[in-house]
C-alpha positions, 0 to 999 in steps of 0.5 A: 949741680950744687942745687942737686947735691945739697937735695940729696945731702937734706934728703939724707939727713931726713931719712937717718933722724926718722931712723933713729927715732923708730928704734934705731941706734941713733942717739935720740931714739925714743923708746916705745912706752906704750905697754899693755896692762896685765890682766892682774893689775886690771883686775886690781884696779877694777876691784870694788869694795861693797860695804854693808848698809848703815844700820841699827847703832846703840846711838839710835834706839830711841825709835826703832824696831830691835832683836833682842836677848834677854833672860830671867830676871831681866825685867824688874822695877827699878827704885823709883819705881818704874819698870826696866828691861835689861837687854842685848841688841843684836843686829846682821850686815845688810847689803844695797841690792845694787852693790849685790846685782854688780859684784865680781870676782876680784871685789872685796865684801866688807863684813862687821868681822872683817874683809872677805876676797871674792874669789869664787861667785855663782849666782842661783836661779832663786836669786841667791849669791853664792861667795867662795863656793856657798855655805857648804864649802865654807863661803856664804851664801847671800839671799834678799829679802822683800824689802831687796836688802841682801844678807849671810844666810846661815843653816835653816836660814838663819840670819847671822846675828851679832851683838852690838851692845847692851841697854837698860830700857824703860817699860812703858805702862801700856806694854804688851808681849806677843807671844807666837812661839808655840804654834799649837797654843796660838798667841798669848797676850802677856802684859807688864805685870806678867814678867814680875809675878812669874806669870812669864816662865819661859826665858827663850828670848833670843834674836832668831826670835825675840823683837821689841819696839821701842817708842819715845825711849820705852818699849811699847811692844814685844814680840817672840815668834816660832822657830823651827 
């Protein structure tokens, strides 16, 4: 008879602790911490930032295809008697084809002018992204090229130039400016000489036009294209 009463005594004891830790009011209760995550905060840390792509720096030019800018007076010999080309160096944000296929609403694009929340995205049969509504609703658009690099379109498909700075380059001797800006003229061939004696009169040299390559620290080559 004791054996059995000492049973049911333990038994007792049993069935009140799991009680108490299932949310009862016993002393040890253990509070249930397992919480869902709010659709916020998953979002919030789910969030990518995509930076643009290394690009064209003032550090290196020494081998490079460059956008340029320059007007009259631009080109000249210097007092040792080398030529001269005074220039802005223009560049775009550029952005890897992979972080453009994955981006989301949530994420953060990183521009040269500062950060932009996407909180808007649409993505266009012809491959265009379209960021907070497009151009049109004052988002942007981004487009590929065929190299796949991503970039801001603007009005006409223009790129969306900057500057980064300005350089004196050397002109090398055996220099040579093509010129295909007007389409009914074809292109004209101009060298050194034709900036100095004026031969050169039309100063519309822009980066939606204008590019210059640049080899061992001289500009070998210069190109100006139509643009509508």
């Amino acid at each position: 008879m004791k054996k059995i009463l000492i049973a049911v005594l333990v038994i007792c004891f049993l069935l009140t602790g799991c009680k108490s830790r299932d949310g009862g009011n016993g002393s040890d209760a253990v509070p249930d911490v397992t919480q869902p995550i709010s659709t916020t905060a998953a979002a919030e840390q789910s969030a990518s930032r995509i930076y643009p792509l290394p690009d064209t720096s003032m550090e290196n030019m020494t081998d490079a295809v460059l956008s340029v800018s320059l007007e009259e007076g631009n080109a000249y010999v210097d007092d040792t008697g080398k030529m001269q080309m005074d220039v802005k160096i223009y560049t775009y944000d550029k952005y890897d084809m992979v972080d453009i296929s994955m981006l989301k609403v949530g994420d953060i694009l990183v521009t040269h002018t500062g950060e932009v929340e996407i909180t808007a995205l649409t993505r266009t049969e012809s491959g265009a992204v379209l960021i907070n509504g497009g151009l049109d609703e004052n988002g942007f658009d981004l487009i590929t090229d065929e190299t796949g690099i991503f970039y801001e379109r603007g009005y006409n498909d223009a790129k969306n130039w900057y500057e980064i700075g300005q350089a004196t380059i050397r002109v090398s001797v055996d220099f040579e400016y093509h010129d295909t800006s007007d389409p009914e003229a074809g292109e004209i061939l101009y060298y050194p000489g034709s900036f100095l004696i004026g031969e050169v009169t039309d100063y519309n040299f822009t980066p939606y036009n204008t590019t210059i390559r640049v080899e061992g620290g001289q500009i070998m080559e210069m190109y100006r294209v139509y643009t509508p």
